[in-house]
MILOZA-750166 format. One record per residue: residue in three letters; x, y, z of N, C-alpha, C, O in turn. Coordinates in pm, whole numbers, padded with zeros to 5 digits, always signed. Last residue first. Example, Ala and Ser with C-alpha at 12.3 -4.5 7.8 and 13.67 -1.06 7.14 Angstrom:
BEGIN
SER+01285-00225+00708+01367-00106+00714+01290+00003+00787+01341+00114+00804;ALA+01319-00569+00780+01230-00450+00780+01320-00330+00780+01424-00332+00846;
END
This chain:
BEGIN
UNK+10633+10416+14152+10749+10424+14251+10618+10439+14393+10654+10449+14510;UNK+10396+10452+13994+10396+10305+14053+10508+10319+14143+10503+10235+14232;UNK+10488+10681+13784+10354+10663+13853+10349+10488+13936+10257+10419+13892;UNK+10758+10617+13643+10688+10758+13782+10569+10725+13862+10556+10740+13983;UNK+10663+10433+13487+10729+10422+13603+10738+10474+13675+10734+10429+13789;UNK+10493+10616+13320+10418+10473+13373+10552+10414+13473+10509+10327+13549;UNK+10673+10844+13210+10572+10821+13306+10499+10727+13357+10430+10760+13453;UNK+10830+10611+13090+10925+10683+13167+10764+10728+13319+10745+10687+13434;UNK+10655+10562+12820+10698+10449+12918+10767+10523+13098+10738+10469+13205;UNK+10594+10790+12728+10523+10715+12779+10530+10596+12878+10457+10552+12967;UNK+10885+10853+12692+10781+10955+12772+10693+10880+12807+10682+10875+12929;UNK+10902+10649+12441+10959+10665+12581+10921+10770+12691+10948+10727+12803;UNK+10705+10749+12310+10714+10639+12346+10753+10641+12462+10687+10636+12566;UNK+10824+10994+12231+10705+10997+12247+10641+10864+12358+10561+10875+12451;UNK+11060+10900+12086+11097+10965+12217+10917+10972+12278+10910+10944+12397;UNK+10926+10796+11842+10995+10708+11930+11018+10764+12103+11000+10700+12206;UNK+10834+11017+11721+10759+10915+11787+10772+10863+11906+10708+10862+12011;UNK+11072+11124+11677+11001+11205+11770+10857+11119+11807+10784+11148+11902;UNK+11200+10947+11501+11291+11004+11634+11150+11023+11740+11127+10960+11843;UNK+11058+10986+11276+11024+10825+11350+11049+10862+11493+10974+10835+11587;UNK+11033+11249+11207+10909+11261+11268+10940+11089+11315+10854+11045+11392;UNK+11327+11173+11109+11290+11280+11226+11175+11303+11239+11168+11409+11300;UNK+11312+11067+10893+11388+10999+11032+11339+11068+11121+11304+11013+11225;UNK+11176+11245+10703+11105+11158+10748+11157+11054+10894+11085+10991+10971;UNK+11339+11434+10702+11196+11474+10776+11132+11373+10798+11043+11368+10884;UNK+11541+11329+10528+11537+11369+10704+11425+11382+10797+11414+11356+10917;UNK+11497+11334+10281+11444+11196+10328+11470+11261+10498+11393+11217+10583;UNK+11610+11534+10180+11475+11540+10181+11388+11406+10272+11271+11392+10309;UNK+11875+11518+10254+11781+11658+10323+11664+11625+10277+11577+11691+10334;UNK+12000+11170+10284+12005+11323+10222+11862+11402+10290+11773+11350+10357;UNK+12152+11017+10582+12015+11010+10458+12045+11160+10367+12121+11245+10412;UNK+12306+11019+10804+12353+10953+10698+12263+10979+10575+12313+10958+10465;UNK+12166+11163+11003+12292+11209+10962+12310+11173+10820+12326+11255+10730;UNK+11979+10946+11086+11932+11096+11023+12035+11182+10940+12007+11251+10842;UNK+12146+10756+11205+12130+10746+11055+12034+10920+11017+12049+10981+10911;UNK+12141+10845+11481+12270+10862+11375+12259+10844+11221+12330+10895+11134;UNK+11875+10857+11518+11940+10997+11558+12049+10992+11473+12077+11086+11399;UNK+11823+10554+11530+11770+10678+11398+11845+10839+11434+11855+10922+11343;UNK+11943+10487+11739+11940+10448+11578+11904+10518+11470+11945+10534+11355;UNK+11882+10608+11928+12007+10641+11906+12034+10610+11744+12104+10667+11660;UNK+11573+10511+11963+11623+10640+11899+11763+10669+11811+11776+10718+11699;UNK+11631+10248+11993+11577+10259+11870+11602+10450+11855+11640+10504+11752;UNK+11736+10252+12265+11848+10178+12142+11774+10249+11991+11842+10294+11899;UNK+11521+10322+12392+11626+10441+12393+11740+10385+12254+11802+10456+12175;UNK+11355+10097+12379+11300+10278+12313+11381+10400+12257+11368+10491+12176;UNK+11487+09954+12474+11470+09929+12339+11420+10036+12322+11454+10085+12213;UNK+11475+10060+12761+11601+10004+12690+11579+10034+12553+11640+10129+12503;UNK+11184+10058+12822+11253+10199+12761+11399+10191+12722+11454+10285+12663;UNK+11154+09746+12792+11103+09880+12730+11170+10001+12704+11207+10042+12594;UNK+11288+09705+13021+11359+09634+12907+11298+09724+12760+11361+09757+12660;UNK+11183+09868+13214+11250+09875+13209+11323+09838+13027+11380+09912+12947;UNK+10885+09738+13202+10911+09834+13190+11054+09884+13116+11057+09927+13001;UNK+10971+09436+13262+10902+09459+13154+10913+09600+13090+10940+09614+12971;UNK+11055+09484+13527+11159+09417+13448+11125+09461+13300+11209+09509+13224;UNK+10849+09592+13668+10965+09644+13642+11032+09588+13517+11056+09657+13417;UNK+10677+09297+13593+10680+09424+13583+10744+09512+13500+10740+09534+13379;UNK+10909+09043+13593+10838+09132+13618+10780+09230+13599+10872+09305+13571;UNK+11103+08923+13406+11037+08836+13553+10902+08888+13589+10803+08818+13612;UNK+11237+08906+13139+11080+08966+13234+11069+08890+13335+11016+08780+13328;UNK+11440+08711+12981+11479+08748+13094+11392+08844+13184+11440+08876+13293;UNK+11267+08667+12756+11332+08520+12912+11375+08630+12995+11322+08626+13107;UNK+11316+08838+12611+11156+08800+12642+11190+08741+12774+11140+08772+12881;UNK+11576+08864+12509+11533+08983+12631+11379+08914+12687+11338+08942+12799;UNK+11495+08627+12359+11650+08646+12485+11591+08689+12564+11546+08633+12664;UNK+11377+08729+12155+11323+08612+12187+11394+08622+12380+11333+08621+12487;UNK+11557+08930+12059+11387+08975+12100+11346+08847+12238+11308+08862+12355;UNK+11731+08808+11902+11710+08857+12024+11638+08962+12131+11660+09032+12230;UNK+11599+08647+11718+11686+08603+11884+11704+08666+11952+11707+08633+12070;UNK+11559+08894+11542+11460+08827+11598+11515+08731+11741+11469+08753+11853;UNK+11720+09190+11564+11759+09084+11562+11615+09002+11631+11569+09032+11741;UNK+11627+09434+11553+11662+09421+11449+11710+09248+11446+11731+09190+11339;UNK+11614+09494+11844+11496+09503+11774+11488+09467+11628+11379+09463+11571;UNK+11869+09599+11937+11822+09466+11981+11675+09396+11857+11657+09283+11811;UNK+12102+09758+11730+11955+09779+11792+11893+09646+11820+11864+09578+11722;UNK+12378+09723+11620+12363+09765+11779+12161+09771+11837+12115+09784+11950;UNK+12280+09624+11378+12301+09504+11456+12311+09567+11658+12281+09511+11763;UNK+12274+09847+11224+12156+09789+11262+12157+09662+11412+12076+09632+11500;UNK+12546+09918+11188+12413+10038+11286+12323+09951+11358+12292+09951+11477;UNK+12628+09725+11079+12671+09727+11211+12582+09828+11300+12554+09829+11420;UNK+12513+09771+10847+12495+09671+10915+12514+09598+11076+12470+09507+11145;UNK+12675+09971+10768+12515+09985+10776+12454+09859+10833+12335+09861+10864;UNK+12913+09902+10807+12885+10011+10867+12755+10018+10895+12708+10057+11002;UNK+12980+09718+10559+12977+09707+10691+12910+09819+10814+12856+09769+10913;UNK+12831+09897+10351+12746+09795+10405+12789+09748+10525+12705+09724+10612;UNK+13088+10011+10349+12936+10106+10372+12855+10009+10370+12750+10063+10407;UNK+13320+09899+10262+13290+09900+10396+13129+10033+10423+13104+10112+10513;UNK+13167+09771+09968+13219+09688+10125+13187+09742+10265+13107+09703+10351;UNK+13221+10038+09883+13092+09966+09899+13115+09851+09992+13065+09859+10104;UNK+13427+10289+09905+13409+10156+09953+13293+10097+09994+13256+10095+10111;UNK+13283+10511+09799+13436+10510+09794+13459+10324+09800+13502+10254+09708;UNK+13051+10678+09758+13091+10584+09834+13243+10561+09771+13281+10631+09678;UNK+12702+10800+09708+12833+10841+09654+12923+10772+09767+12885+10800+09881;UNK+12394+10584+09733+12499+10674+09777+12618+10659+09715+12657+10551+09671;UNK+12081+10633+09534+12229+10534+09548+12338+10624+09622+12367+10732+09572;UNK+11741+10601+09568+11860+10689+09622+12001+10618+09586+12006+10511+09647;UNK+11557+10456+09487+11627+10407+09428+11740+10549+09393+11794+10590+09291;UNK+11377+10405+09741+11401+10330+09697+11544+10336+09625+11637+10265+09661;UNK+11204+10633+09837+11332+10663+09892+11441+10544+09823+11562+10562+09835;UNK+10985+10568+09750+11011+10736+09744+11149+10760+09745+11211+10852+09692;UNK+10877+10362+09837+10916+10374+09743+10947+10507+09676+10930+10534+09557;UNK+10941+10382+10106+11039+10314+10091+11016+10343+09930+11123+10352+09868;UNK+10680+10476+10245+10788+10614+10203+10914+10515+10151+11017+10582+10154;UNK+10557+10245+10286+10508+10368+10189+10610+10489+10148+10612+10565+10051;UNK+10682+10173+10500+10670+10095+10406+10624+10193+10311+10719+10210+10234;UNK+10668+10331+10717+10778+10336+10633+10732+10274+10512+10750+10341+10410;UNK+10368+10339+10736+10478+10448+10707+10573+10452+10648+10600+10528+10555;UNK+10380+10016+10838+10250+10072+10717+10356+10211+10638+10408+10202+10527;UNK+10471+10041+11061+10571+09996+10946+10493+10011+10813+10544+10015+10701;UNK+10386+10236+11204+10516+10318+11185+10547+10209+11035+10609+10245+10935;UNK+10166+10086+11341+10138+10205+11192+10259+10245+11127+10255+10285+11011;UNK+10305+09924+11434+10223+09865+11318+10198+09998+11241+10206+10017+11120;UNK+10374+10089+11660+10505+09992+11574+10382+09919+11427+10434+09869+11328;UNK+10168+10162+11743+10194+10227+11717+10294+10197+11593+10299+10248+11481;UNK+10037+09876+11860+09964+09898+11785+10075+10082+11692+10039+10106+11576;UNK+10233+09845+12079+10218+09754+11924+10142+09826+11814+10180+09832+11697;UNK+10150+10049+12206+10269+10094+12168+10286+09963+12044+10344+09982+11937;UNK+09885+09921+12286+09903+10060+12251+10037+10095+12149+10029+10154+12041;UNK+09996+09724+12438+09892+09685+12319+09928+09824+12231+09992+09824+12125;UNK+10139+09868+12652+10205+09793+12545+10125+09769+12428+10176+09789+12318;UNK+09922+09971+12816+10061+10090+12704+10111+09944+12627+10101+09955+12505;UNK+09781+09748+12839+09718+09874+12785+09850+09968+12693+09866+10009+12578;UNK+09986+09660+13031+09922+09571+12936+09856+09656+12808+09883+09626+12691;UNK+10018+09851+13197+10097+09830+13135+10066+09721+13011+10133+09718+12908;UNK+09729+09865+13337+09798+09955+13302+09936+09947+13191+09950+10036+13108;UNK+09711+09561+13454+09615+09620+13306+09693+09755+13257+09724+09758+13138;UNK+09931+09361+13471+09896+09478+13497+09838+09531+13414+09886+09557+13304;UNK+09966+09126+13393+09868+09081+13474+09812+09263+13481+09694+09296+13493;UNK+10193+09037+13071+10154+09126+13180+10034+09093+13266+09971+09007+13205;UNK+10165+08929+12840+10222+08826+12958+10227+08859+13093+10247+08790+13192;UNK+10080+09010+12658+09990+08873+12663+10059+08829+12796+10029+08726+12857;UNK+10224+09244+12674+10104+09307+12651+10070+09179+12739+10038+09193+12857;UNK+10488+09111+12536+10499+09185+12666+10339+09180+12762+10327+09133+12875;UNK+10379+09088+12247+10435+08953+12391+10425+08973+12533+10380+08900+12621;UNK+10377+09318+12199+10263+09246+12195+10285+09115+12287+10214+09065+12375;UNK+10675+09395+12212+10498+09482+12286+10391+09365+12287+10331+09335+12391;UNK+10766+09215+12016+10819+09254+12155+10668+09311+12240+10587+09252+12312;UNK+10620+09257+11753+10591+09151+11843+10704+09146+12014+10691+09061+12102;UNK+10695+09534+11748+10530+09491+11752+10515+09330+11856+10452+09298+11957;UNK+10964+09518+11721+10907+09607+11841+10766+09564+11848+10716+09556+11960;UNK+11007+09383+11467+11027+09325+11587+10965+09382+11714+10920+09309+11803;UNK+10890+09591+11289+10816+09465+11357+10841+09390+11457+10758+09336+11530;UNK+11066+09798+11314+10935+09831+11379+10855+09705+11428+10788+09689+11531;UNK+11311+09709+11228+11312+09721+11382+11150+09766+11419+11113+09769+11537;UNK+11197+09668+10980+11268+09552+11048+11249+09576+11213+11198+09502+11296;UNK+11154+09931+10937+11073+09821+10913+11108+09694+10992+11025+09635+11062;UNK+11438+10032+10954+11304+10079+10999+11186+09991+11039+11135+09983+11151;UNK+11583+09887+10751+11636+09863+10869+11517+09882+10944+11471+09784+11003;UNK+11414+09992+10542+11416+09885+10483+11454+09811+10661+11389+09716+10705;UNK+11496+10295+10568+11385+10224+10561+11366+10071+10595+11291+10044+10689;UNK+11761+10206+10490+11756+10287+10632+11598+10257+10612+11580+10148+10666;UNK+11736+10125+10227+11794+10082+10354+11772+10120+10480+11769+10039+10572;UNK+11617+10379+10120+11567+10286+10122+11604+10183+10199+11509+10130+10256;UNK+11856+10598+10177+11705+10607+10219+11606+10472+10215+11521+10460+10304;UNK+12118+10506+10180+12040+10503+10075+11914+10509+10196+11897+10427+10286;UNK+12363+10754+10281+12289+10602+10327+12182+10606+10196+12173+10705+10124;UNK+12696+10920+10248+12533+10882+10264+12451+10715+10224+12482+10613+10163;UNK+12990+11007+10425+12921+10878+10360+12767+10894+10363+12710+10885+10472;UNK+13193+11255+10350+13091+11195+10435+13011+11093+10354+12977+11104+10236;
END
């Protein structure tokens, strides 16, 4: 089994937390609905503490080296994790922005990226060693936190 360097997987973390800040925060400036304007400021403001977090646990986790066979294809792999999470790519933050018409639309494209950012960390939790886990797994349980949040702010407007 292939392990991840904790600091990468950090390093990915970070990446996908800021993009999520300025996703929310765009969202937040473009909304009319105070209710959703409110969870988004909110949920920027959450993606800002998460990268303060990682950023602090990156030098803990920094200079992990994984046991590997093919360094090639373990950067392909780790790169390809990252590239399935929209939030990791600044274009395409920018993309999903054009396509809010609405609301809904806003909502929706939300718990998209809520649900991409779990799956992301659910599989790399796998990849990290036993001490760095606790830390994927209090991002997981944010993240799902999030999405609860988002999930009830659509319950409530059907």
């Amino acid at each position: 089994m292939l392990f991840f360097s904790g600091g990468e997987i950090i390093e990915v973390a970070v990446q996908i937390e800021r993009n999520g800040l300025a996703f929310y925060r765009s969202l937040a400036s473009s909304t009319e609905h105070e209710d959703v304007k409110n969870l988004f400021n909110h949920l920027a403001d959450e993606e800002e503490k998460h990268i303060t977090k990682f950023q602090s646990l990156y030098k803990s986790f920094k200079d992990y080296k994984p046991t590997i066979r093919d360094e090639e294809e373990y950067y392909d792999y780790i790169r390809m994790l990252a590239e399935m999470n929209v939030f990791t790519k600044k274009e395409g933050i920018n993309e999903a922005l054009n396509k809010v018409k609405d609301r809904k639309d806003a909502l929706d494209m939300a718990i998209g990226f809520e649900k991409e950012s779990i799956i992301f960390f659910v599989e790399i939790k796998g990849l990290v060693l036993e001490p760095q886990r606790n830390a994927i797994e209090e991002l997981v349980h944010q993240e799902q936190e999030h999405l609860r949040k988002l999930l009830l702010l659509t319950r409530d407007k059907k």
